[in-house]
TIKEDREN-318435 format. One line per 4 residues: number of its first residue (from 1); for each residue y, z, x of N, C-alpha, C. Coordinates in steps of 0.2 Angstrom, whole numbers. Layout:
BEGIN
NUM	Y/Z/X/Y/Z/X/Y/Z/X; ...
This chain:
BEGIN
1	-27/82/-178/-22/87/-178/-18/87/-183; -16/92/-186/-11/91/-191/-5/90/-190; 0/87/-194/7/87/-191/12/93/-189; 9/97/-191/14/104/-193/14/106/-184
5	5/106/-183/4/107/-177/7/102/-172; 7/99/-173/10/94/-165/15/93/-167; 21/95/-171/28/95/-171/28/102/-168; 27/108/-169/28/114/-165/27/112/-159
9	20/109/-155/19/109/-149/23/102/-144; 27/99/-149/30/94/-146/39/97/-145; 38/100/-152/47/105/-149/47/111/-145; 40/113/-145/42/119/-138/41/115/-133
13	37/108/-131/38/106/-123/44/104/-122; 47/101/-130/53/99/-128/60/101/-132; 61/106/-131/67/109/-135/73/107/-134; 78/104/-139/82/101/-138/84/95/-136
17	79/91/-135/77/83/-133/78/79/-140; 83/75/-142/84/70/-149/76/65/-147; 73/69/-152/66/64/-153/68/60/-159; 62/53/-158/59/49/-166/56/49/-165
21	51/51/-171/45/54/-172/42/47/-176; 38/40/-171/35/36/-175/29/37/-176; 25/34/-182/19/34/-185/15/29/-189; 8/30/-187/6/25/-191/7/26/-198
25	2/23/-202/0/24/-211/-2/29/-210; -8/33/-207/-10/40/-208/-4/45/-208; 2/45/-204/8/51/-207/13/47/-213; 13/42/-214/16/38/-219/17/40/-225
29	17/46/-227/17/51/-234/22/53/-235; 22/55/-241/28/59/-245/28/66/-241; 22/71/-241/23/76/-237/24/76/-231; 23/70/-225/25/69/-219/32/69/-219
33	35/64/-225/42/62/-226/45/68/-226; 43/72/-232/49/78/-232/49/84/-227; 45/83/-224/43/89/-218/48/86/-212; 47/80/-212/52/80/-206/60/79/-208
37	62/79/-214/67/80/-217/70/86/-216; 64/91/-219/65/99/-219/69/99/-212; 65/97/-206/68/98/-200/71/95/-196; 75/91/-199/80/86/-198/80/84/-193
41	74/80/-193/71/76/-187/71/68/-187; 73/63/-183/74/56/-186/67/56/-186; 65/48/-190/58/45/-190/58/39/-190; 52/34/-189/51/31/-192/44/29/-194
45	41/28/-199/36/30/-200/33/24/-203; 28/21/-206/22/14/-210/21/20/-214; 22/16/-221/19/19/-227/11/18/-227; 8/23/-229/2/23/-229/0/18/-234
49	1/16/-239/1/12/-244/1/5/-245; 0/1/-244/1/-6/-244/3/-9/-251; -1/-7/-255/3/-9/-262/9/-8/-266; 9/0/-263/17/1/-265/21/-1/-263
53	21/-4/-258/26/-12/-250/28/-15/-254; 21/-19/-260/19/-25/-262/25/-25/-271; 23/-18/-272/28/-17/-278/36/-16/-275; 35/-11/-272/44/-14/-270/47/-20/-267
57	41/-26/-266/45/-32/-263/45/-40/-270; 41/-33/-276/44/-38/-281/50/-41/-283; 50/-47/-285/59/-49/-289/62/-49/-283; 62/-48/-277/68/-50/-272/68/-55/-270
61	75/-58/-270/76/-64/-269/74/-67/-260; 73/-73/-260/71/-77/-255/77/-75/-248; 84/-75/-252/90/-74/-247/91/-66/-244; 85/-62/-249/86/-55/-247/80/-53/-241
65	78/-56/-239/71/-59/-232/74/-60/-226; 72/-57/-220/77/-59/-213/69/-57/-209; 70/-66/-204/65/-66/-202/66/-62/-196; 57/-57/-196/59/-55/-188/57/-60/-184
69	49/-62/-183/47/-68/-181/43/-72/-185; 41/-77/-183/40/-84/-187/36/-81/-194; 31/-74/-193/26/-74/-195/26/-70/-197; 36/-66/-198/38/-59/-202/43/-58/-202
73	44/-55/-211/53/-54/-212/52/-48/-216; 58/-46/-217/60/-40/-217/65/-37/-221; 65/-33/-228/69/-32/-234/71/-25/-236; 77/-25/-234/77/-16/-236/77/-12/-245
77	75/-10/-246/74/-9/-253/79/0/-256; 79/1/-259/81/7/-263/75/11/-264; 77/18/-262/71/22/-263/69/24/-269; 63/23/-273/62/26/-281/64/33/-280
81	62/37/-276/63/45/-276/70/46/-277; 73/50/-281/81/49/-282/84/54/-275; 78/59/-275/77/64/-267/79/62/-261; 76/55/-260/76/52/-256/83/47/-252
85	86/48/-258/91/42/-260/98/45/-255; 102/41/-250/108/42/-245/101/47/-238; 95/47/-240/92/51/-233/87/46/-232; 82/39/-233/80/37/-231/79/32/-232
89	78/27/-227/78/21/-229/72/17/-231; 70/15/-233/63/10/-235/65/2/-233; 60/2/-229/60/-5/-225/54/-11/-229; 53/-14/-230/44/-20/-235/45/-24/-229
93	40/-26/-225/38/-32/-221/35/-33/-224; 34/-41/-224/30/-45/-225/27/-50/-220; 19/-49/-219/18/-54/-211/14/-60/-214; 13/-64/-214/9/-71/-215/1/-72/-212
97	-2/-70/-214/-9/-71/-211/-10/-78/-210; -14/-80/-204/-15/-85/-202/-18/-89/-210; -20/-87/-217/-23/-92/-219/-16/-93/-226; -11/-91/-223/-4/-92/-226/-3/-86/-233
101	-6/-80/-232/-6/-77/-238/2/-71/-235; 3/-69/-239/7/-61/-235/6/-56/-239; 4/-51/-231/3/-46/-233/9/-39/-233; 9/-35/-236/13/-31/-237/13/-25/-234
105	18/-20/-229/16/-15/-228/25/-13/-229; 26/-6/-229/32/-2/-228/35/1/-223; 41/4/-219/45/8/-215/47/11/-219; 47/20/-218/53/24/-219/54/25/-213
109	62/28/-214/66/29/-206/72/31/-211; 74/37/-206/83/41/-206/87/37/-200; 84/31/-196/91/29/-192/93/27/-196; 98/26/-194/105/22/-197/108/16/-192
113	107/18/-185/112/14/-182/108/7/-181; 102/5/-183/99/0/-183/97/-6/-190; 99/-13/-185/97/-14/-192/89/-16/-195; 87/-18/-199/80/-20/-203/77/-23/-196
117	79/-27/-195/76/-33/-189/75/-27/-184; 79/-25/-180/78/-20/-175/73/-14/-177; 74/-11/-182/69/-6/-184/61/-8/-184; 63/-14/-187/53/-18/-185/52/-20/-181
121	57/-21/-176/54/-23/-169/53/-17/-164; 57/-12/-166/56/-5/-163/49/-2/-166; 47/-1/-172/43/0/-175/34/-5/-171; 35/-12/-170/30/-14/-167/30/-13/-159
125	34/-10/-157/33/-7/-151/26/-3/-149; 26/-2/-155/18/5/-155/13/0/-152; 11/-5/-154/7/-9/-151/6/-10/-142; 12/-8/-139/13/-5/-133/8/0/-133
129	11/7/-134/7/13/-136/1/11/-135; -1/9/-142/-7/10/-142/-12/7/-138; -10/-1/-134/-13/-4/-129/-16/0/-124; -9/5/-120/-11/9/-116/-14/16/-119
133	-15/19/-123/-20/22/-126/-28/19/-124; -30/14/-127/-34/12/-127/-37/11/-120; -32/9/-117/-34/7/-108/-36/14/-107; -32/19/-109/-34/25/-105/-41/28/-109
137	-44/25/-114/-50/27/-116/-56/24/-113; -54/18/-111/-60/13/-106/-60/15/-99; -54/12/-96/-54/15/-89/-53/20/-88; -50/26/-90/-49/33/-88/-57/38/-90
141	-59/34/-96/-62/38/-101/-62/45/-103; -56/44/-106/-55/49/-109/-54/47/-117; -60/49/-121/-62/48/-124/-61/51/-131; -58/58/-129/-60/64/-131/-54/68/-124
145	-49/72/-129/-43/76/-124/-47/83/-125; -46/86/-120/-50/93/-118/-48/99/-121; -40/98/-123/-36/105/-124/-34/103/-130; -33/108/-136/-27/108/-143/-19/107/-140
149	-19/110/-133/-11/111/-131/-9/105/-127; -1/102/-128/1/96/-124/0/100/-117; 3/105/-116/2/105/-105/-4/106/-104; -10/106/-108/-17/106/-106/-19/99/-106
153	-16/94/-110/-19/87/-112/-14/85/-105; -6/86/-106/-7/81/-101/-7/82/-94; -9/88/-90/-12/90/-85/-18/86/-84; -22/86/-89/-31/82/-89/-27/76/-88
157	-23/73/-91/-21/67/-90/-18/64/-84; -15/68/-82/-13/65/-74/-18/68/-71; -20/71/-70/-28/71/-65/-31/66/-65; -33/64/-72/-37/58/-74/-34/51/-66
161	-27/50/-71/-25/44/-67/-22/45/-61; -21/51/-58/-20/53/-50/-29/52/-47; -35/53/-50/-39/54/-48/-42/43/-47; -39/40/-54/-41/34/-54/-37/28/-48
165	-32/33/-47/-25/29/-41/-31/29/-36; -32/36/-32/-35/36/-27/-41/31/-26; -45/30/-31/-52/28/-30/-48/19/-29; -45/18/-34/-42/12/-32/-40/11/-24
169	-35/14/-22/-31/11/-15/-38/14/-10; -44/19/-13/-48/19/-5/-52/12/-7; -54/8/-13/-57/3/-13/-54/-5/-9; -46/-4/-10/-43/-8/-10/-41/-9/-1
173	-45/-3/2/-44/-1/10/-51/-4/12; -58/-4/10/-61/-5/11/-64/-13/14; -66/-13/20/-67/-21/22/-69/-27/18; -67/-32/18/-66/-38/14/-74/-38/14
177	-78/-36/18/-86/-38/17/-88/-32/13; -87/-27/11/-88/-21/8/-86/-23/1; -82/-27/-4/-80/-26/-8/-86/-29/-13; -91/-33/-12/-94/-34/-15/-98/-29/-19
181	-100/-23/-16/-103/-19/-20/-99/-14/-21; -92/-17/-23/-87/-13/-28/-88/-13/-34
């Protein structure tokens, strides 16, 4: 889906609601950036780019790094865009791959009330998200969402897991000799 389309259909289900709009590298673009801009929406957003990360965390100094965890730190940079510049922040992580190399990726974000650390830690929260995403592709299988509109997806979604609840508590009612050919 395209962005244009699921900001419409995520501000008409919720009108009025202070969203933040997080994303992977796939919305991580200059045209994502200024589109939620236009509509003065917070964000936080992963550059799509890894290399541009790598150029913007050139020449910073060792004391300009703040560990998030053992195996990632975190440096805020200056936006090159002059556009950009008092509207958006640009975050460089850098994580350490188990064979001691670091790899480079980027945050843009309009919070303000947080700092670098908190931003990457709220930002790897997706990892949540997408866990239970993925649950919901293997056990729910839903594979594939049925409808282009959120009150048609998430109606099919709670059926889904209203429908998986029940099949659970009637298995978990069944005689302790019966569970074997659960």
């Amino acid at each position: 889906a395209r962005l244009p389309d699921l900001y419409l259909q995520t501000r008409a289900a919720l009108p009025g609601v202070p969203l933040i709009f997080r994303g992977d590298a796939a919305f991580g673009t200059g045209p994502t950036v200024e589109f939620l801009l236009r509509h003065g929406e917070a964000f936080l957003l992963k550059a799509c780019n890894g290399r541009t990360a790598q150029k913007l965390a050139r020449g910073r100094r060792t004391a300009a790094w703040h560990l998030v965890t053992p195996t990632q730190d975190v440096t805020e940079v200056t936006p090159p865009r002059l556009d950009w510049r008092g509207r958006v922040r640009i975050l460089v992580v850098r994580t350490k791959t188990p064979k001691g190399r670091w790899v480079y990726s980027a945050l843009y974000t309009t919070l303000r009330d947080e700092t670098p650390i908190q931003l990457v830690q709220r930002y790897n929260q997706r990892q949540t998200i997408e866990a239970f995403i993925k649950q919901g592709k293997h056990t729910l299988h839903l594979k594939r969402l049925r409808s282009r509109w959120w009150s048609g997806n998430k109606a099919f979604v709670l059926l889904a897991v209203l429908a998986h609840n029940i099949l659970q508590w009637f298995c978990q009612a069944l005689p302790q000799e019966l569970h074997r050919f659960h």
